[in-house]
N, CA and C of each residue as an Amber inpcrd file, in Angstrom:
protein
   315
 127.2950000 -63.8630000 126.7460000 127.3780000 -64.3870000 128.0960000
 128.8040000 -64.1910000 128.5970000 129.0340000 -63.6600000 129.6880000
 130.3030000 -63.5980000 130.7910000 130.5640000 -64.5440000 131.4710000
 131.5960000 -64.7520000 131.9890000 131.8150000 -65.8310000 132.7160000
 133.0750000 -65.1010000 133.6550000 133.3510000 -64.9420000 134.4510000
 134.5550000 -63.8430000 135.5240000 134.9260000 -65.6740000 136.7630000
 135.8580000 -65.2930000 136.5480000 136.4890000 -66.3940000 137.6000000
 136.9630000 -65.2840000 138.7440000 136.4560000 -65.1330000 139.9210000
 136.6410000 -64.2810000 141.0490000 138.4790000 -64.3430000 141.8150000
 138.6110000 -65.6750000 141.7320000 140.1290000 -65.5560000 142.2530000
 140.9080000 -64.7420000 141.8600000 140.4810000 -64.6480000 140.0160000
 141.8320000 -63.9690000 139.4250000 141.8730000 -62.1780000 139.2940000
 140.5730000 -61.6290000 140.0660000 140.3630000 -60.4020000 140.3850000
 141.4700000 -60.1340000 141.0830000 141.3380000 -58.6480000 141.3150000
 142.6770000 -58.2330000 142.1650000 142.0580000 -57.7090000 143.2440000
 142.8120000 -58.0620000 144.8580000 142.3500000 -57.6920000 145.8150000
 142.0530000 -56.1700000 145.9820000 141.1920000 -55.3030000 146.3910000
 141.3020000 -54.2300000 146.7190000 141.2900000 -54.1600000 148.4400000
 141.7180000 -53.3000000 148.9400000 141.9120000 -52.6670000 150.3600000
 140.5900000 -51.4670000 150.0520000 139.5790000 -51.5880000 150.4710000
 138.2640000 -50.0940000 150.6920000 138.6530000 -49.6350000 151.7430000
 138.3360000 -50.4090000 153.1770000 138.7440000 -49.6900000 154.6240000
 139.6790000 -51.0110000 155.0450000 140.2280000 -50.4530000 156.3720000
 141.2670000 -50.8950000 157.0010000 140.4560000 -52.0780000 157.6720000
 140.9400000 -53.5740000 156.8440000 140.1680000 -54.5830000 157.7490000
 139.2180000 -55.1640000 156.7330000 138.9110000 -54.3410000 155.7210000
 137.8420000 -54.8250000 154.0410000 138.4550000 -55.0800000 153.0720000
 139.1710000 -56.2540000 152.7350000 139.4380000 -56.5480000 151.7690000
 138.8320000 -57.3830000 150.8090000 138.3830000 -56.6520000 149.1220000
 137.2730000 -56.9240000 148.1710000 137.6800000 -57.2990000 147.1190000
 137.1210000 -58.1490000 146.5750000 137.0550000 -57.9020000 144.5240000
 136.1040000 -57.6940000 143.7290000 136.2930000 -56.6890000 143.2260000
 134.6880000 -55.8570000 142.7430000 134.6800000 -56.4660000 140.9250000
 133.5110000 -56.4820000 140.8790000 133.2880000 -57.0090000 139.2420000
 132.0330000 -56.2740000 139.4200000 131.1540000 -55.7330000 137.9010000
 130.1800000 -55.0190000 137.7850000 129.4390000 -55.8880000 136.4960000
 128.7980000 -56.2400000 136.8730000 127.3700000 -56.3220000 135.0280000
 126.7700000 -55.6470000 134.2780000 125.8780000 -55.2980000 133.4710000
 125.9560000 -54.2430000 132.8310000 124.9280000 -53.6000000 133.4650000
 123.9790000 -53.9710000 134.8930000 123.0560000 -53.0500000 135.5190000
 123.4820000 -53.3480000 136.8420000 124.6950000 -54.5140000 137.5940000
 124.7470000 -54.2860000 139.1180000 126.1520000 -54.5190000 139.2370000
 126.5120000 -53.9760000 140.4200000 127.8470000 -53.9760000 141.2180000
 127.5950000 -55.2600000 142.0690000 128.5690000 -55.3950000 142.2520000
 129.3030000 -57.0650000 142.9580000 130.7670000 -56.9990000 143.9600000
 130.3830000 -56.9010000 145.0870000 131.9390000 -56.7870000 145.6470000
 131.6540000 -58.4080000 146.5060000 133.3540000 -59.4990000 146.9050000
 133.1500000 -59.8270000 147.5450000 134.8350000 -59.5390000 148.6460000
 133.6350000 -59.7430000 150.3810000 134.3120000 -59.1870000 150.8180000
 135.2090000 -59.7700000 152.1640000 136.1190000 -59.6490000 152.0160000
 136.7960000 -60.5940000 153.6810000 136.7070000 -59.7140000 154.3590000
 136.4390000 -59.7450000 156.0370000 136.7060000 -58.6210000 156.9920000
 137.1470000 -59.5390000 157.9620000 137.9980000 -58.2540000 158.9510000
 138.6510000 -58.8640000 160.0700000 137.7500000 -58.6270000 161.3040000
 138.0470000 -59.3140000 162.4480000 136.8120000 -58.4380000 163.6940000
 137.4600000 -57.5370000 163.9170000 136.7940000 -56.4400000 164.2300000
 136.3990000 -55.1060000 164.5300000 136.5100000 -54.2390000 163.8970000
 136.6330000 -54.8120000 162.5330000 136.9890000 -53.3540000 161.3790000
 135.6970000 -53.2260000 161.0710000 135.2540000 -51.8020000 160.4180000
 134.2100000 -51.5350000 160.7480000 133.9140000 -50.5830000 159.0120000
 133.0160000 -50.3980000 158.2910000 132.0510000 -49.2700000 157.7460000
 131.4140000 -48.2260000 158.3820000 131.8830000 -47.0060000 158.2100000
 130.8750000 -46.1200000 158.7080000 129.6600000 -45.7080000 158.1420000
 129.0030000 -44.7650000 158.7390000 127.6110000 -44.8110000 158.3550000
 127.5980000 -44.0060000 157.0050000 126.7090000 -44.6150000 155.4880000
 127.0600000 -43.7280000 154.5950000 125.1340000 -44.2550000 153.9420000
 125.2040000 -43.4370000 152.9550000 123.7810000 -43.8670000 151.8460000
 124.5770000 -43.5310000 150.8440000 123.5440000 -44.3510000 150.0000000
 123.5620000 -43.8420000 148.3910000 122.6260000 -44.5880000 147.5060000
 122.3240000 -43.9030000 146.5060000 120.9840000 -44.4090000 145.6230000
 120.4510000 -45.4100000 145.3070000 121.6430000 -46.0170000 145.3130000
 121.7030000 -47.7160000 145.0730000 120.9350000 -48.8480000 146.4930000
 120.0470000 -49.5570000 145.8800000 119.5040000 -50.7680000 146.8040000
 120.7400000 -51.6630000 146.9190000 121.4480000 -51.9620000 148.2410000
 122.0320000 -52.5870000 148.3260000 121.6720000 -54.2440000 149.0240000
 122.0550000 -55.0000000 148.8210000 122.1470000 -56.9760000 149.1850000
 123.5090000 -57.1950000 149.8560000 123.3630000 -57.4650000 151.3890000
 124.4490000 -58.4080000 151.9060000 124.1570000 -59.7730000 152.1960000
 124.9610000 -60.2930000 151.9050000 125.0140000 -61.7720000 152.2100000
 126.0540000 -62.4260000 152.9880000 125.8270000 -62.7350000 154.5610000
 126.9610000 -63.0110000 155.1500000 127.1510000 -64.7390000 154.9870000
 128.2150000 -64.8170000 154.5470000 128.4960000 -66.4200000 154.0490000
 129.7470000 -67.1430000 155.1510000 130.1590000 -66.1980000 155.7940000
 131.3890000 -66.6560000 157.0560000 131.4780000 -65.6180000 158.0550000
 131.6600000 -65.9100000 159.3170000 131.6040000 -64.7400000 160.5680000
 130.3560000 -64.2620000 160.8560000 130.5640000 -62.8310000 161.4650000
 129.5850000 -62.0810000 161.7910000 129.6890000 -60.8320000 161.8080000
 128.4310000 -59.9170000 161.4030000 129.0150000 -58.7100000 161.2790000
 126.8100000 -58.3320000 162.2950000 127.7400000 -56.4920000 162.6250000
 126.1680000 -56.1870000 163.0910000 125.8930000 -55.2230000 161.8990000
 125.0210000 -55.3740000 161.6050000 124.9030000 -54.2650000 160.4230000
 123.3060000 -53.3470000 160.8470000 123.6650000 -52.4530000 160.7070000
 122.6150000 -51.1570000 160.9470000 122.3280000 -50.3420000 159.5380000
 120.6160000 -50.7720000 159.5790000 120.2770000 -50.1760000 158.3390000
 119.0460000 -48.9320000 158.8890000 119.0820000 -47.8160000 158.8030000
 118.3240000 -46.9250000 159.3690000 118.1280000 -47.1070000 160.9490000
 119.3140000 -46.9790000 161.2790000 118.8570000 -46.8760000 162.8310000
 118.4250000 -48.1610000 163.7230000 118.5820000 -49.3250000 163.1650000
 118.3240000 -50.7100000 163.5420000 119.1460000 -51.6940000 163.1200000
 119.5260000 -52.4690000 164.3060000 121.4100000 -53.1960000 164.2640000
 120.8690000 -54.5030000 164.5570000 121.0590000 -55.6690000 163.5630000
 120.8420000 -56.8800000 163.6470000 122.3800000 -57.6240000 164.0250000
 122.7680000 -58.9520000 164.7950000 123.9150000 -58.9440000 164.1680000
 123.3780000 -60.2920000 163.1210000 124.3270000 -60.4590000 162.3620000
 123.7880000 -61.7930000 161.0810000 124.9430000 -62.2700000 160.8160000
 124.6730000 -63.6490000 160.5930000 125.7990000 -64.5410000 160.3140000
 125.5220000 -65.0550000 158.8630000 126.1880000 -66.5380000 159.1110000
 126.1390000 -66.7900000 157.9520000 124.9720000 -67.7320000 157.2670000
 124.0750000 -66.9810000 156.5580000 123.0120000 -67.4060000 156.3510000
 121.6990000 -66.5620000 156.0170000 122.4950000 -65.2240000 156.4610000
 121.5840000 -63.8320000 156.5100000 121.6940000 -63.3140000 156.0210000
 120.8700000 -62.1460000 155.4320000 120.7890000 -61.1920000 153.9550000
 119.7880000 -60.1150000 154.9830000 121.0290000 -59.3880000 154.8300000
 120.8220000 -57.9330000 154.7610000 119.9500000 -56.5510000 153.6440000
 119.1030000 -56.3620000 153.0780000 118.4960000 -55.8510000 152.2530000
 118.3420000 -53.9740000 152.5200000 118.9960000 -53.3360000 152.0320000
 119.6900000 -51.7570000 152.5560000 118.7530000 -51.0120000 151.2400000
 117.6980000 -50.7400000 151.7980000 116.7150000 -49.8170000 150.4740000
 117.2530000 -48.6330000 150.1190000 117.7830000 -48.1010000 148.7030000
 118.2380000 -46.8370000 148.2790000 118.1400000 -46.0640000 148.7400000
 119.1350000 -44.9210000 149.3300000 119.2220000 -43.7950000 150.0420000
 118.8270000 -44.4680000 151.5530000 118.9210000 -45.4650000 152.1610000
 118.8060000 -45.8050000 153.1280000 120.3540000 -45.8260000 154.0050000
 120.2460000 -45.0310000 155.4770000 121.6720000 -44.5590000 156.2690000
 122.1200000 -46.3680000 156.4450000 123.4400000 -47.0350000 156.7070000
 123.3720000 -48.1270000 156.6750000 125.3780000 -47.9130000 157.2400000
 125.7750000 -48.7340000 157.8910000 126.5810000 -49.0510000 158.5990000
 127.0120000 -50.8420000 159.2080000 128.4250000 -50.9510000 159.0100000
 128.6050000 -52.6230000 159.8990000 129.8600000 -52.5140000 160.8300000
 130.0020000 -53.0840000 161.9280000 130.8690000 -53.7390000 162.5930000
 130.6680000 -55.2290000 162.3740000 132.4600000 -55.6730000 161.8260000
 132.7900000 -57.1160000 162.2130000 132.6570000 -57.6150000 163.2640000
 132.0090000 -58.5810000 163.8470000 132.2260000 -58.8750000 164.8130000
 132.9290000 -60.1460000 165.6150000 133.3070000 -61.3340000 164.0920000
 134.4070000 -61.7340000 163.9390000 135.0580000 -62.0100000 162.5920000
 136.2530000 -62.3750000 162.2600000 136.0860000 -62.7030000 161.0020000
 135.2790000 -62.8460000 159.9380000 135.2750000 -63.1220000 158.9990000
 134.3040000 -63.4690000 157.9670000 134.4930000 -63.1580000 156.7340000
 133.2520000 -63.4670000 156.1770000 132.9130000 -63.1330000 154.7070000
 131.8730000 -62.8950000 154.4240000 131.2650000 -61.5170000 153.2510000
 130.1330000 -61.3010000 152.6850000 129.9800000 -60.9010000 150.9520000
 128.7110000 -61.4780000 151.2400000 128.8860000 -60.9150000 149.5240000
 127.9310000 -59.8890000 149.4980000 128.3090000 -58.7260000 148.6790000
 127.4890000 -57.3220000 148.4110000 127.1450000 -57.1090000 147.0190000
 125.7220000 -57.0460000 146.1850000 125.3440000 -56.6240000 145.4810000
 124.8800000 -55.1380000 145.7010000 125.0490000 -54.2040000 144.8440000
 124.0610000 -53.1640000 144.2430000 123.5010000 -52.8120000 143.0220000
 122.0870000 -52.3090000 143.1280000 121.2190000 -52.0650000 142.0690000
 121.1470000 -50.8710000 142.0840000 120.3980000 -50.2980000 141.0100000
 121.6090000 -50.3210000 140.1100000 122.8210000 -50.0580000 140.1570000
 123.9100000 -50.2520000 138.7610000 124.9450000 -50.1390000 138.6120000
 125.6350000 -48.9110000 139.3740000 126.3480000 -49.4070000 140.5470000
 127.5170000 -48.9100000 141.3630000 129.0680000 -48.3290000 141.2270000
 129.1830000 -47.2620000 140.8400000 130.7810000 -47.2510000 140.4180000
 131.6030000 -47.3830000 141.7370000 132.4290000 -48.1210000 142.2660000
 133.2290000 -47.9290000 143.1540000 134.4390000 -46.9000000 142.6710000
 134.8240000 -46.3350000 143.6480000 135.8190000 -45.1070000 143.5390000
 137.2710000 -46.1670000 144.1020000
């Protein structure tokens, strides 16, 4: 059994405005993430089923061509190889799982 205390991760910078701390298990990726408003993800896929969970702010997130915005309370569900994109739309926080195991670069 693991046990990871998240504070003592080290911040990463992904995009300008995403700042994360990524931890992995031995089958899923885990980022969590602060954003500022208007920093943004562009549109990308990849194999992996991805899980957002917005827990502070708001973001619009577009998963195939369809833009919800979701706060905090909402789960985002991004099916593998599915096109997927967010704008902040204010502050916040989310948490991101992927299935399977995700290498971040």
């Amino acid at each position: 059994m693991t046990f990871i205390d998240t504070r003592e991760l080290p911040v990463v910078v992904r995009k300008p405005g995403w700042r994360g701390r990524f931890f992995d298990s031995a089958s899923m990726s885990f980022v969590q993430y602060e954003f500022d408003a208007g920093a943004s993800i562009d549109e990308h896929f990849h194999s992996q089923e991805e899980v957002w969970q917005i827990v502070e702010g708001e973001l619009d997130i577009t998963i195939d061509g369809i833009t919800r915005r979701a706060g905090p309370g909402y789960v985002g569900i991004v099916p593998g190889n599915a096109k997927h994109s967010a704008v902040a739309v204010t502050d916040g926080r989310a948490f991101i799982v992927d299935y399977p195991l995700r290498r971040h670069e």
